[in-house]
DRENMAR-114768 format. One record per residue (C-alpha): residue number from 1; residue in three letters; y, x, z. Coordinates in Angstrom, 1 decimal. Layout:
N
    i   aa      py      px      pz
  NUM  ALA       Y       X       Z
...
This chain:
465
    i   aa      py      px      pz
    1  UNK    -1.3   -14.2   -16.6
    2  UNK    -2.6   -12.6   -13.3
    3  UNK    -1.8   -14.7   -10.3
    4  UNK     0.8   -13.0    -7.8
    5  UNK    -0.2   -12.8    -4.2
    6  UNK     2.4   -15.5    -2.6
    7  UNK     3.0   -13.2     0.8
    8  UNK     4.5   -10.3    -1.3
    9  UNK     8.0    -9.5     0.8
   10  UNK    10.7    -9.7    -2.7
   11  UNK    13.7    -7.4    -3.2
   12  UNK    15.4   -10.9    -3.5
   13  UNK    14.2   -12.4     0.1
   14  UNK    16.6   -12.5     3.2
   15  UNK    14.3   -11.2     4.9
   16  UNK    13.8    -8.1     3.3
   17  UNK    17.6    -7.8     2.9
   18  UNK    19.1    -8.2     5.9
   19  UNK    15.7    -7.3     8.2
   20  UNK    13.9    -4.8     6.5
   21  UNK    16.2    -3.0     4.6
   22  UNK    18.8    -2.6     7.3
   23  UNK    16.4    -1.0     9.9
   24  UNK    14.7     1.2     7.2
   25  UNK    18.1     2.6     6.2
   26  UNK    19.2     2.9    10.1
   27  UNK    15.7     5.0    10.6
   28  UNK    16.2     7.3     7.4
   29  UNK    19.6     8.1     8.4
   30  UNK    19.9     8.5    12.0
   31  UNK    16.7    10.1    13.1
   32  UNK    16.4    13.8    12.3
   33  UNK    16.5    14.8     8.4
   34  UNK    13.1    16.2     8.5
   35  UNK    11.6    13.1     9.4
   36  UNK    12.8    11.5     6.2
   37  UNK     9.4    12.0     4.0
   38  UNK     7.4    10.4     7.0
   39  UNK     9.5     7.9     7.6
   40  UNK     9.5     7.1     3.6
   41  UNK     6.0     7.0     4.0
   42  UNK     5.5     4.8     6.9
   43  UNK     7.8     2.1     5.8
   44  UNK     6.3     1.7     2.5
   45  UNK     3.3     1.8     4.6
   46  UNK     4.8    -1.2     7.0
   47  UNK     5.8    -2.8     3.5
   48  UNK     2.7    -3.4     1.9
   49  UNK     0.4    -4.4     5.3
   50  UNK     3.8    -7.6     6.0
   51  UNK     3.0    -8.8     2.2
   52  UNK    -0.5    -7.5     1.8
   53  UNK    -3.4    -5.9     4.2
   54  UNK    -5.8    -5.5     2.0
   55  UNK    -3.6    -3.8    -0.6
   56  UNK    -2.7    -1.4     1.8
   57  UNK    -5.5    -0.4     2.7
   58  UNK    -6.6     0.1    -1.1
   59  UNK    -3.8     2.3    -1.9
   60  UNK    -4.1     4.2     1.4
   61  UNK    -7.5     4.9     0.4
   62  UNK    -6.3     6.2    -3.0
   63  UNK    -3.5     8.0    -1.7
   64  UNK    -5.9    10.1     0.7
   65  UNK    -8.7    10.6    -2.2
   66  UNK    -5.8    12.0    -4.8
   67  UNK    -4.5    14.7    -1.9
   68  UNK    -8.5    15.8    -1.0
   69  UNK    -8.5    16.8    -5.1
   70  UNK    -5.2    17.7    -5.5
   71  UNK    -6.2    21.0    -3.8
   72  UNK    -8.7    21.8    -6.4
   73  UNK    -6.9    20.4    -9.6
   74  UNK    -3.9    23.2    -8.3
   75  UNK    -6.9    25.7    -9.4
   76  UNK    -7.2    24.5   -12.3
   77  UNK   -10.6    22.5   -12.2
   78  UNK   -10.8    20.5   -15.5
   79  UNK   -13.8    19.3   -13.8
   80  UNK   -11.8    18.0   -10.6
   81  UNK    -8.9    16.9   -12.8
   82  UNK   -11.2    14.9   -15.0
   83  UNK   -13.1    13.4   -11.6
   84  UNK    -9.8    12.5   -10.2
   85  UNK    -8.2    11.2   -13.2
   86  UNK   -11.4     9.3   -13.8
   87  UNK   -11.8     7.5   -10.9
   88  UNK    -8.2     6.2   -10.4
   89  UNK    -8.5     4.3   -14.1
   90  UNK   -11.7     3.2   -13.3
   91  UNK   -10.1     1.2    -9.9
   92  UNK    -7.4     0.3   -11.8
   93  UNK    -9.6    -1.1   -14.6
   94  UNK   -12.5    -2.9   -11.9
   95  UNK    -9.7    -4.7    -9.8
   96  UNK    -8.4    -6.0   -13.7
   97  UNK   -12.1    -7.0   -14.5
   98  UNK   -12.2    -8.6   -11.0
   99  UNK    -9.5   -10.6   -10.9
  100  UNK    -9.6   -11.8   -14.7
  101  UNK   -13.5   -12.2   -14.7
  102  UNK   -14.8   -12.0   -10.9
  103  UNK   -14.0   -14.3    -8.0
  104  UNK   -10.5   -11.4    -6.6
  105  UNK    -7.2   -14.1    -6.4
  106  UNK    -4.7   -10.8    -7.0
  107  UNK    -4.7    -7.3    -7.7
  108  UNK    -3.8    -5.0    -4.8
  109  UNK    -0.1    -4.6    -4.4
  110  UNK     1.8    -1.8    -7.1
  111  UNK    -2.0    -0.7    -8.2
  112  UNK    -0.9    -0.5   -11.8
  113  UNK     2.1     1.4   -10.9
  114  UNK     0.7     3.7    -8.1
  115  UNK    -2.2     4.6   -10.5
  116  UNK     0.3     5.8   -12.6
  117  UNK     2.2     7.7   -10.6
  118  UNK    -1.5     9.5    -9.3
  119  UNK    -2.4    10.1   -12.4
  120  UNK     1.0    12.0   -13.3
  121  UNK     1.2    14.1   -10.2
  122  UNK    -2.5    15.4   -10.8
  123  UNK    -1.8    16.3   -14.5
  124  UNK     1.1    18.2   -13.5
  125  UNK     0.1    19.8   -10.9
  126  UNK    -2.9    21.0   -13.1
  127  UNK    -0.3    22.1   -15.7
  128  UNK     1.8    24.2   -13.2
  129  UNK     4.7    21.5   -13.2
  130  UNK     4.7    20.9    -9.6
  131  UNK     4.3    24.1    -7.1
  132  UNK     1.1    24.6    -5.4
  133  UNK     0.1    22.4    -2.6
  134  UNK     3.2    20.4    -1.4
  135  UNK     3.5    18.8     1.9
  136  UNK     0.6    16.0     2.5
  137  UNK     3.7    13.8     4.0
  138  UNK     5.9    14.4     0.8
  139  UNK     3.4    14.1    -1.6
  140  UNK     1.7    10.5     0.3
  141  UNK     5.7     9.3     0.6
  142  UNK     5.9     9.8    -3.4
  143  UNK     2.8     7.7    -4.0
  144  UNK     4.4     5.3    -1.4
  145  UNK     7.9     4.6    -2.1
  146  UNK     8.0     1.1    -1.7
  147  UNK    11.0     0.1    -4.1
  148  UNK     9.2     1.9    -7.1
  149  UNK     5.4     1.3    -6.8
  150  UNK     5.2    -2.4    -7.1
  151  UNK     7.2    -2.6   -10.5
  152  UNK     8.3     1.1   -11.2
  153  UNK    10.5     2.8   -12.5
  154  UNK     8.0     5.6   -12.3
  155  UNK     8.8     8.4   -11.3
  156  UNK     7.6    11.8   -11.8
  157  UNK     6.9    14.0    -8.4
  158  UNK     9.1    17.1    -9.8
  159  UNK    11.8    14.3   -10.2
  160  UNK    11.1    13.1    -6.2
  161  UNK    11.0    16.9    -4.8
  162  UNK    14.7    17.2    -6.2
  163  UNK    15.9    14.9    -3.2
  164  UNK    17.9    17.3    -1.1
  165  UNK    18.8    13.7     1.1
  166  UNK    15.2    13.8     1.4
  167  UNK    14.2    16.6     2.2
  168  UNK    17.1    17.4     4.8
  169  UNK    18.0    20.7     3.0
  170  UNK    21.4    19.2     2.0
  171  UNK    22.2    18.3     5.5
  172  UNK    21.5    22.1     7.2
  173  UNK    24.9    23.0     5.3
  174  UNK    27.2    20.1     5.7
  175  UNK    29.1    19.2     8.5
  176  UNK    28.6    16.4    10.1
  177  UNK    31.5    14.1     8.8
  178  UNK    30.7    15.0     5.1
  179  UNK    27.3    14.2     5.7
  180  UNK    27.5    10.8     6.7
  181  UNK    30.2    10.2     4.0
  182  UNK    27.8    11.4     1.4
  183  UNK    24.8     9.1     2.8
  184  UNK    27.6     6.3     3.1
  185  UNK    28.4     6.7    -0.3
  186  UNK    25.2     6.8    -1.6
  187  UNK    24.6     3.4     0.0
  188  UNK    27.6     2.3    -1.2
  189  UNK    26.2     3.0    -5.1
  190  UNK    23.1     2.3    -4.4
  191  UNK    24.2    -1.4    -3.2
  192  UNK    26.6    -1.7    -6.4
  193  UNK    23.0    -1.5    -8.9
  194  UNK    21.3    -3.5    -6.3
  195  UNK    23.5    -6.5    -6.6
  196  UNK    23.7    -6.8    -9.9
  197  UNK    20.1    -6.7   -10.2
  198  UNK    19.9    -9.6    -7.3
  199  UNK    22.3   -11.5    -9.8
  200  UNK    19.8   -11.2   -12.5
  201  UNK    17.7   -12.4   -10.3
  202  UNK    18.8   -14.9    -8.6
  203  UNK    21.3   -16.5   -10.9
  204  UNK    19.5   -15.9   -14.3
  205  UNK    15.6   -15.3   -14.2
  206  UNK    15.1   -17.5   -10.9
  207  UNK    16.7   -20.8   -12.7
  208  UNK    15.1   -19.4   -16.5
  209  UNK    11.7   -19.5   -15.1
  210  UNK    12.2   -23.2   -13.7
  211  UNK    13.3   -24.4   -17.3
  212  UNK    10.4   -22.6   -18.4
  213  UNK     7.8   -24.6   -15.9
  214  UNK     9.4   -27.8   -17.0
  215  UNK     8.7   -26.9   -20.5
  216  UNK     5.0   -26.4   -19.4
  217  UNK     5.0   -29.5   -17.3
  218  UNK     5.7   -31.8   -20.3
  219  UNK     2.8   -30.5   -21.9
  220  UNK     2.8   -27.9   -25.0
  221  UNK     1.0   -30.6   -27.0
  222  UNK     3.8   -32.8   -26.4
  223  UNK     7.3   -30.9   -27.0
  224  UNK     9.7   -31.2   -29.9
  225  UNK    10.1   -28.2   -32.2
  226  UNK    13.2   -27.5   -31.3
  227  UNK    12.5   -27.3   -27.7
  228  UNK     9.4   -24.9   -28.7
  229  UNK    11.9   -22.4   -30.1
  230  UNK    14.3   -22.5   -27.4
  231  UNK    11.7   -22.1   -24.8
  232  UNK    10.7   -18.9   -26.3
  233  UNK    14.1   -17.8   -25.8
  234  UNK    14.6   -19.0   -22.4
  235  UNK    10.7   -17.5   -21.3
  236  UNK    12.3   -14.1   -23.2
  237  UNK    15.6   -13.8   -21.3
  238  UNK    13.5   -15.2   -18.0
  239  UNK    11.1   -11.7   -18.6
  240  UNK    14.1    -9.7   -19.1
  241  UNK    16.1   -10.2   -16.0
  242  UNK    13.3   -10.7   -13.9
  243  UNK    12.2    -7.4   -15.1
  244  UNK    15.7    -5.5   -15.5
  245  UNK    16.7    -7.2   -12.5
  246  UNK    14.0    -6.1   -10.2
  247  UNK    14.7    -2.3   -11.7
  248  UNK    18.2    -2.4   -11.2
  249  UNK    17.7    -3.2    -7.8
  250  UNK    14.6    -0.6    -7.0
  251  UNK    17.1     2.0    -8.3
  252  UNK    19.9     1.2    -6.3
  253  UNK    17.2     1.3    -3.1
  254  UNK    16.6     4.8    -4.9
  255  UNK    20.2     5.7    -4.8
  256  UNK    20.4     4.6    -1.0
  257  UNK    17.7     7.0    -0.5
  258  UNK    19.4    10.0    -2.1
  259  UNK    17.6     9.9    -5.4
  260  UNK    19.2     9.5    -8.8
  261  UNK    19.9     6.3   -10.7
  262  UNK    16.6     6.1   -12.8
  263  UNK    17.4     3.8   -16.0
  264  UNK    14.4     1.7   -17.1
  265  UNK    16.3    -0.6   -19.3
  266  UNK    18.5     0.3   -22.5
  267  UNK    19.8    -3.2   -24.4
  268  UNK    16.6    -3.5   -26.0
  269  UNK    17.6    -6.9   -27.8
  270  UNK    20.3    -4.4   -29.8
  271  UNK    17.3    -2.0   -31.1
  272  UNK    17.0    -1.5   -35.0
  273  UNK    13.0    -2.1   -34.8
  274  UNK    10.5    -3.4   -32.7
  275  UNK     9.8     0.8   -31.9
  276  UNK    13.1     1.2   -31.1
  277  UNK    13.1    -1.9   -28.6
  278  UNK     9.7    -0.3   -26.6
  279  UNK    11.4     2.8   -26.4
  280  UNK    14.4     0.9   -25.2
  281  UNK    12.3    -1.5   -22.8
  282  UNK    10.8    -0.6   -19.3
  283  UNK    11.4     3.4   -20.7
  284  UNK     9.6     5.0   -18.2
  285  UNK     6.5     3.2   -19.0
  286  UNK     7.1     4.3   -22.5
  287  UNK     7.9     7.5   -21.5
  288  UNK     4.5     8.2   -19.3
  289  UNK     2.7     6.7   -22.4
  290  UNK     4.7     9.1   -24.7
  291  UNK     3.8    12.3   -22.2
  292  UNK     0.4    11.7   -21.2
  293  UNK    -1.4    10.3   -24.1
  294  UNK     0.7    10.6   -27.3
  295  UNK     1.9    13.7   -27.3
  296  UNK    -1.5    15.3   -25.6
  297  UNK    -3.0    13.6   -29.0
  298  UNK    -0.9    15.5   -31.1
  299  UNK     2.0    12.8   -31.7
  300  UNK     3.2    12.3   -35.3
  301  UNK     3.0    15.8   -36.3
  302  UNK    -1.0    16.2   -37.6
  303  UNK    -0.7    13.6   -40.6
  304  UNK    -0.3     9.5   -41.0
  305  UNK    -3.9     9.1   -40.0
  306  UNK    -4.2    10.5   -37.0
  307  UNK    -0.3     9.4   -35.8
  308  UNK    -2.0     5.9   -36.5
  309  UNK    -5.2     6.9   -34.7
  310  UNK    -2.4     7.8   -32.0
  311  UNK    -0.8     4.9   -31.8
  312  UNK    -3.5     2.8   -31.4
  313  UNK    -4.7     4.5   -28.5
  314  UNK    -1.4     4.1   -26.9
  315  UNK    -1.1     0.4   -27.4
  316  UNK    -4.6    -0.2   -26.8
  317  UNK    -4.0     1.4   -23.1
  318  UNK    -0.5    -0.6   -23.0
  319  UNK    -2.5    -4.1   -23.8
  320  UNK    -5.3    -3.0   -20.9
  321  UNK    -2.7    -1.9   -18.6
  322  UNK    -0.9    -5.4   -18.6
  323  UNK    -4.6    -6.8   -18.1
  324  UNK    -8.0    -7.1   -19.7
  325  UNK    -7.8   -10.9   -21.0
  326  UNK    -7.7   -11.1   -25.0
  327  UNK    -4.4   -12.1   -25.1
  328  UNK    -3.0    -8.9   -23.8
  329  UNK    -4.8    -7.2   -26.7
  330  UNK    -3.7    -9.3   -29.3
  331  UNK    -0.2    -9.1   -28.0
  332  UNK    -0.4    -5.3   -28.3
  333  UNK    -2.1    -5.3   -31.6
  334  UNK     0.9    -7.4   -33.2
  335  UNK     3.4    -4.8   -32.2
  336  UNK     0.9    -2.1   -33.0
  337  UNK     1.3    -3.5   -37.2
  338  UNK     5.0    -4.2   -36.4
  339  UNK     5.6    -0.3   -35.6
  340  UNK     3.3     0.8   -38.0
  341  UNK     4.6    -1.2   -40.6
  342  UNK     8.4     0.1   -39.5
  343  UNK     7.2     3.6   -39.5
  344  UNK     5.3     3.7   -42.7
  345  UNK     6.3     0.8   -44.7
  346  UNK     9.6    -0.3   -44.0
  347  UNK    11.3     3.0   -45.1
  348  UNK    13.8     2.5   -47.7
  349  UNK    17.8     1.8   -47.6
  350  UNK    18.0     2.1   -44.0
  351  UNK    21.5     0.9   -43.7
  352  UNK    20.0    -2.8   -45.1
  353  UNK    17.0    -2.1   -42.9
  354  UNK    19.2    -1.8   -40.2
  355  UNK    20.1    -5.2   -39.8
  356  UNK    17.0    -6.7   -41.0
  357  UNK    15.7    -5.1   -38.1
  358  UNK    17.7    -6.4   -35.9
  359  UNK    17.0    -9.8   -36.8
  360  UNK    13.3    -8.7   -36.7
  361  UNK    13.6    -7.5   -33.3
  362  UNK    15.3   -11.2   -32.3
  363  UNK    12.9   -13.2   -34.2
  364  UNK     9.0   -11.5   -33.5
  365  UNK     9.7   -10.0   -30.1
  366  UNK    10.2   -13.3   -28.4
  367  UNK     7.1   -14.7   -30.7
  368  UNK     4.8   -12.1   -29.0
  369  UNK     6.2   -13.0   -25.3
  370  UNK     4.5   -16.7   -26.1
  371  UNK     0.9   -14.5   -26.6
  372  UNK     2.0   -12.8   -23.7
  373  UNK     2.8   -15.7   -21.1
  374  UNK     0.0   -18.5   -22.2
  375  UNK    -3.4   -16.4   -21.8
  376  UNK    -5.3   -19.5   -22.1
  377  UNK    -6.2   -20.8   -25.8
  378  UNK    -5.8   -24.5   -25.9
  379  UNK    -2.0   -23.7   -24.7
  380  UNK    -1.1   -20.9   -26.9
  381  UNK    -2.0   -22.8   -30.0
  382  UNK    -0.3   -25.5   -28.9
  383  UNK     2.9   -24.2   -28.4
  384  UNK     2.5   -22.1   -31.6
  385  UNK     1.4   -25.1   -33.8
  386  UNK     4.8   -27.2   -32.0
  387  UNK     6.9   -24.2   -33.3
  388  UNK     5.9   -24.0   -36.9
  389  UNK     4.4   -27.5   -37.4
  390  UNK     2.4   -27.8   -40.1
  391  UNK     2.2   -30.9   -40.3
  392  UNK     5.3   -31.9   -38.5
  393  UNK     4.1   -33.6   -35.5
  394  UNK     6.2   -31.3   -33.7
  395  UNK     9.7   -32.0   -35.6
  396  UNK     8.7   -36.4   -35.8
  397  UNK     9.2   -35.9   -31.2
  398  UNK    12.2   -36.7   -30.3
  399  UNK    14.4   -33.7   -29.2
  400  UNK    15.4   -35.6   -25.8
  401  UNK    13.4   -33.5   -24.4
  402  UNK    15.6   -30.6   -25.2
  403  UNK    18.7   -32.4   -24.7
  404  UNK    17.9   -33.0   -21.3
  405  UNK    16.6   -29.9   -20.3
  406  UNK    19.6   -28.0   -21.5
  407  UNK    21.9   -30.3   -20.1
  408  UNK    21.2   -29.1   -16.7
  409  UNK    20.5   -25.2   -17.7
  410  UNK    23.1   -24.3   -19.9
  411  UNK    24.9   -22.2   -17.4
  412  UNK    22.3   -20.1   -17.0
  413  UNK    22.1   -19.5   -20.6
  414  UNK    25.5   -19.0   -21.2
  415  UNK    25.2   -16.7   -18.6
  416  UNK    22.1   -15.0   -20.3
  417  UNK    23.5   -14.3   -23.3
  418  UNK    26.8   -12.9   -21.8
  419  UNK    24.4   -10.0   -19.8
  420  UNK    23.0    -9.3   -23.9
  421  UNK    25.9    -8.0   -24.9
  422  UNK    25.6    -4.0   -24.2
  423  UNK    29.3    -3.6   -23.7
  424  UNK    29.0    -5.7   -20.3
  425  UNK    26.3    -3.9   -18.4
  426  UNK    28.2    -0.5   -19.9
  427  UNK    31.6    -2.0   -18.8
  428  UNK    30.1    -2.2   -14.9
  429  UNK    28.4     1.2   -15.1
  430  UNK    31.9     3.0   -16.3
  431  UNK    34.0     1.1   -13.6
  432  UNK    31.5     0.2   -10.8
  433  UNK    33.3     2.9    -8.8
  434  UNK    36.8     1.0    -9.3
  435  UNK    37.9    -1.6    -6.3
  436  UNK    37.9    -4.6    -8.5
  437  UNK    34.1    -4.3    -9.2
  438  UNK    33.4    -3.4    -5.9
  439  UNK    35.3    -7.1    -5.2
  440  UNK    33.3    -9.1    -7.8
  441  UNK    30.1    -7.1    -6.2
  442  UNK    30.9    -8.2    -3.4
  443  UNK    31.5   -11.5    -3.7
  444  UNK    28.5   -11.9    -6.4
  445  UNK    26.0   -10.8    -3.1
  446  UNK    26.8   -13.8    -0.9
  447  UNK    27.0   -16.1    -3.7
  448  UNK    23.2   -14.4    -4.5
  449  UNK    22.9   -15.1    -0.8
  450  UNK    23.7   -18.7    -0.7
  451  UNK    21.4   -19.7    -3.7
  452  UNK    18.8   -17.7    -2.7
  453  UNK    18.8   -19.3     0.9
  454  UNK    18.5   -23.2    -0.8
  455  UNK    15.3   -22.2    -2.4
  456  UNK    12.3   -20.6    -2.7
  457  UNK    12.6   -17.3    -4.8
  458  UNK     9.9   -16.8    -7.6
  459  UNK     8.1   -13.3    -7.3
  460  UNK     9.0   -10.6   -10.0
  461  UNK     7.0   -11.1   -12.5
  462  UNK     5.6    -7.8   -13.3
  463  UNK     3.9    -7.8    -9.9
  464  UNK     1.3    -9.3   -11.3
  465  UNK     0.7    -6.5   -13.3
C-alpha cells in the first residue's frame, strides 16, 4: 500500500479539533455571509499547506488549470473537455507511477479525490448540469473543501451550489435570532455524525490496526491458521471504520457547513452479493463510476457482452484508482468474476441465493482485503498459504499466538461486531435528535478525547489513496 505522508493534520487529532476546527467555524459564521465560499476556500487552502506544501501547491495548480477550461468546455468544446479531462487522469496516473515505481514518498494530499471531483464538474458543465460560468471563488472552494477532498464523499458541484448557508442567500431573509439558531443547529447535527465517526475511529479502527501490525510483526510465515483467519477479520473491520469512520465525520463537518448529510456507507457486510456490497460501500465512489463510465458505455442494456466489456472497464479504473501496483489489479479482477458470476451465473432460486450470498459476501470479501493490504509477494502468499495450509504447517503452530493477541483485543472486537449490526447505526440516525443520544454523544467525545490524547492516532487509511 502507498505510504501516507506522516504531517497530514487527521479529523481525529486535538489539534484539528479543538484549534482548527473551532476558528474555521468562528470565521464562516461570524464574518459576513458572502465571504463564506472564500473563506471555504482559504481554509482548505490553510489545511493542506499545515499537513502538506507541496500538495498544495499541486492541487492549487490544478484547481487554476480546470477554471482556465472550464470557460471553453461551457461552449461545448469536445476538444477542450477531452484536453481537460485528459490531463487531470494523466496527473493522477504519473504521481501513481511515481510513487509506486519512481523515487516520490506520497501522493499529493486528496489527489485521487480532487481529480474526481474535476473531472465531474467539467463533464457537467459540458452537459448543461451546472449553469454557465459560476463564481471562480465557489467553484475553487468546491474543488477545496477540505473535509471531502482527502477521502470523499464526493460530491457533485450541482449538489455544493444548493448550500443556501453557503451562499448567504438563506441569511438575507432570516432574522437574526433564527439565523444563528439554524447555524447552531446545524453544528449541533453536524457534531452528532462527527462523533460517532471519531468513535469508529478512535475506539475501533485505531486499536484494530494495532492487532493487525502485531499480526505482521510476528511474521506471516510464522502465524497459526487460526490467527490467519481472524486477522482477515480484524484487517476487514480495521478498513471499515477507518473508512466509515472518517466519512461519518467529513459529513458531519458537511453538516456544520450547511450542506446535507452525504451517506457513503450502507451496512455493506448485510449485502446479498459481492455487487450489492460495492454498491453498498464508499457509494459515492460507486456512484461516479456508475455515472461517468458505466452508464456513458451503455450500462447493461446493449447485451451480455458488452455489459461485461463494461464492467471491466469500471473495475479496471477502480483497481488503477487505488494504485498501479499488481495487486490492486488482481484484487479488482477477483471481484470483477465474483459480479459477473452473480449477474450471469448465479441466477436461480433467489430466495436460497439469498443467503448463500450473504455468506459469500462474509467469506470472499474479507479474502480480497488480504490482496488488498500485502502488495508485496513473498507476504501475500504467505499469509494465504497460513490460511488454507496445504500442507498444514500453518494448523501444526501453536495458536498462542492467537490466544494472546485476543486476550488483550477482545473489546474492540466485541465492539466491532456490535457497529455490524444495521439496526445500531439506524437506531442512532432515528433518535440522534433525542436528549439521551445527545448524552451518550456527548460523553463518547471526551472518552474519544482521552484515548486519543495517550497515543499517537494512525492516519485514515484511504489517504493513501
Amino acid at each position: 500500500m502507498l505510504q501516507i505522508n506522516p504531517n497530514i493534520i487527521n479529523f481525529s487529532d486535538l489539534s484539528f479539533i479543538f484549534r482548527f476546527l473551532p476558528i474555521f467555524l468562528l470565521a464562516y459564521y461570524v464574518l459576513p455571509a458572502r465571504l463564506r465560499p472564500l473563506i471555504l476556500l482559504v481554509g482548505s487552502l490553510a489545511f493542506y499547506a499545515i499537513g502538506d506544501p507541496m500538495s498544495m501547491v499541486v492541487f492549487a495548480a490544478a484547481i487554476v488549470v480546470n477554471i482556465l477550461f472550464s470557460y471553453k468546455c461551457h461552449k461545448k468544446s469536445k476538444l477542450f473537455l477531452f484536453l481537460i479531462i485528459a490531463s487531470d487522469v494523466i496527473l493522477l496516473l504519473a504521481f501513481k507511477f511515481l510513487v509506486s515505481y519512481g523515487n516520490i514518498q506520497t501522493l499529493p494530499l486528496g489527489i485521487s479525490f480532487f481529480t474526481f471531483k474535476m473531472v465531474s464538474y467539467q463533464a457537467d458543465l459540458y452537459k448543461g448540469k451546472i449553469r454557465e460560468c459560476p463564481g471562480i471563488i465557489a467553484v475553487a472552494a468546491y474543488f477545496a473543501m477540505f473535509p471531502q477532498v482527502m477521502s470523499g464523499p464526493i460530491m457533485r458541484y450541482s449538489d455544493f451550489e444548493k448550500n443556501k448557508i453557503l451562499s448567504g442567500t438563506e441569511d438575507e431573509f432570516m432574522a437574526f435570532k433564527f439565523r444563528k439558531r439554524l447555524h447552531l443547529d446545524k453544528i449541533e447535527e453536524g457534531l452528532m455524525f462527527f462523533t460517532l465517526g471519531f468513535a469508529m475511529k478512535a475506539l475501533l479502527a485505531d486499536y484494530l490496526a494495532m492487532m493487525w501490525n502485531e499480526i505482521g510483526t510476528i511474521g506471516y510465515e510464522s502465524i497459526s491458521t487460526p490467527l490467519a483467519w481472524v486477522g482477515v477479520v480484524c484487517y476487514s473491520m480495521n478498513l471499515y471504520f477507518d473508512f466509515w469512520g472518517y466519512s461519518l465525520m467529513a459529513a458531519g463537518i458537511g453538516v456544520m457547513l450547511g450542506f446535507p448529510f452525504v451517506r457513503n456507507f450502507d451496512h455493506p457486510y448485510s449485502s446479498k452479493g459481492v455487487g450489492e456490497f460495492y454498491r453498498r460501500w464508499h457509494m459515492t465512489l460507486g456512484s461516479w463510476f456508475r455515472d461517468y463510465i458505466y452508464f456513458p458505455m451503455g450500462g447493461s442494456k446493449k447485451g451480455k457482452f458488452l455489459t461485461i466489456r463494461n464492467l471491466f472497464v469500471v473495475w479496471l479504473l477502480t483497481g488503477l484508482w487505488h494504485g498501479v501496483t499488481v495487486n490492486f489489479l488482481v484484487w479488482a479482477g477477483l471481484l470483477l468474476i465474483m459480479i459477473i458470476f452473480e449477474k450471469f451465473v448465479w441466477t436461480f432460486n433467489k430466495k436460497l441465493l439469498s443467503v448463500i450470498g450473504r455468506v459469500h459476501v462474509l467469506i470472499m470479501v474479507p479474502i480480497t482485503w488480504v490482496i488488498f493490504a500485502l502488495p508485496v509477494k513473498e507476504d501475500l502468499f504467505n499469509y494465504l498459504g497460513r490460511m488454507i495450509p496445504v500442507s498444514g504447517s500453518g494448523i501444526a503452530v501453536n495458536p498462542g499466538d492467537l490466544v494472546k493477541l485476543l486476550s488483550m483485543y477482545w473489546p474492540f472486537f466485541v465492539g466491532g461486531f456490535i457497529f455490524l449490526i444495521p439496526a445500531v447505526y439506524d437506531y442512532f440516525e432515528k433518535h440522534r435528535k433525542d436528549l439521551h443520544i445527545k448524552v451518550v454523544m456527548l460523553l463518547l467525545f471526551w472518552i474519544c478525547a482521552a484515548f486519543v490524547s495517550t497515543k499517537a492516532g494512525n492516519p485514515f487509511l484511504y489517504f493513501s489513496f
